[in-house]
N, C-alpha and C positions, 0 to 999 in steps of 0.2 A: 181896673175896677175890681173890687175885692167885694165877693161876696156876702163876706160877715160888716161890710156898712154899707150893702144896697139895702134900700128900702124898699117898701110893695111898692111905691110911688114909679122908684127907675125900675122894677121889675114890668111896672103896667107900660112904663115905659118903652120899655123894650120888645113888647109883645105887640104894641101899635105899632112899632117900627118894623115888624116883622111883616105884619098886616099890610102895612101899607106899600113895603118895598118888597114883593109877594116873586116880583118877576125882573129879580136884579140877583141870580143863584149866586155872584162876586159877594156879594155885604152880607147874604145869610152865611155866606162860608164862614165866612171872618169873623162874622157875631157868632158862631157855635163854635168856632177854635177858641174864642177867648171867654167864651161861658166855659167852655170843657176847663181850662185852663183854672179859672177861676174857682172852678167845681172841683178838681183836683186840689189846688192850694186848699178849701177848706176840709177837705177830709183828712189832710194831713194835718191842718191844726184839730181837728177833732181826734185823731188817733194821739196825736200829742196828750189832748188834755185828758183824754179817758187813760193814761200809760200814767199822769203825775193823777188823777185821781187813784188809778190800784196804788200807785205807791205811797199815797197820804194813808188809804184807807189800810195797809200790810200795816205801816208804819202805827196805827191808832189799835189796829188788834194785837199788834207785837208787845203795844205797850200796855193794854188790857189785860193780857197774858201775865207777862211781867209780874205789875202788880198784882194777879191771884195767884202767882209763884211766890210770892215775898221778896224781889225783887227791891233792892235798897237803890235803884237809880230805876223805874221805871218807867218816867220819861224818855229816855236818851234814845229810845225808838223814834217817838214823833218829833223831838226836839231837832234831833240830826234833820231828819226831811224834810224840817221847816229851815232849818238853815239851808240846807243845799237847794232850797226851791229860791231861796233872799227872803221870807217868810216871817221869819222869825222877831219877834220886837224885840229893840235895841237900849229905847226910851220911854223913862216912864210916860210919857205924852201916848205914845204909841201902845203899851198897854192897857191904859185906861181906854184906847179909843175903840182898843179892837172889845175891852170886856163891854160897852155901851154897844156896840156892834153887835155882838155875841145876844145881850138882852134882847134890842132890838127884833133881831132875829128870830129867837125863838118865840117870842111875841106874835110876831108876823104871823108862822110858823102854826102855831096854835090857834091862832085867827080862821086862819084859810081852811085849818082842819073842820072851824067848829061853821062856819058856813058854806052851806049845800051850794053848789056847782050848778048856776041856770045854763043845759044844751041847750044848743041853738036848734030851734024846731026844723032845722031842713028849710027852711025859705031859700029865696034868693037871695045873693052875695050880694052885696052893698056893695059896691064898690067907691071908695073914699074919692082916688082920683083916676085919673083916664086924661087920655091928648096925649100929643106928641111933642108935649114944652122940651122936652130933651132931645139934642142932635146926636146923632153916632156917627162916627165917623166911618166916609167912605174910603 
């Protein structure tokens, strides 16, 4: 079970299952070894993608630089990192779809900036779902 595609669903999931099998210290063992587990894989994919984020973002001010140097290939900065990430578009299909992508985006982007953030007043947590519809194994 990988925790970048549990959802709150198997996480409530598993906190019933906890509840419920309270005085079996065998199955909480085994559920905290493979949460830890689980818990570990994704901090190494997050260390991964925060190490190709500095080096997209070195790569975008190298090439910023660049060109306020007068730099006659100023690209070749982000271009290389987008090649060695596979990044890179190959087809015109593929650049048309990333520049609608790009729009899109910044769209969105400007959106979210221009409408105000309703916080949640502190109430109670809704909880969507709850039960024990998932088994784990013993």
């Amino acid at each position: 079970m990988e925790v970048s595609t549990m959802t709150r669903s198997e996480f409530d999931d598993i906190r019933a299952h906890i509840d419920a099998e309270a005085d079996h210290p065998g199955d909480l063992l085994r559920l905290a070894r493979s949460l830890l587990s689980d818990l570990e894989d994704a901090r190494m994919r997050e260390a991964m993608l925060r190490a190709q984020h500095l080096r997209l973002l070195t790569a975008a001010r190298a090439t910023a630089a660049a060109e306020a140097a007068g730099c006659s290939t100023p690209l070749t900065y982000v271009t290389e990192e987008l090649a060695r990430q596979g990044q890179l578009p190959l087809t015109e299909d593929e650049v048309n779809q990333i520049l609608v992508d790009a729009r899109t985006a910044t769209a969105l982007a400007t959106r979210l900036e221009q409408t105000p953030t309703v916080v949640n007043g502190g109430g109670p947590r809704v909880r969507r779902c709850s039960g024990t519809s998932r088994s784990l194994p013993r």
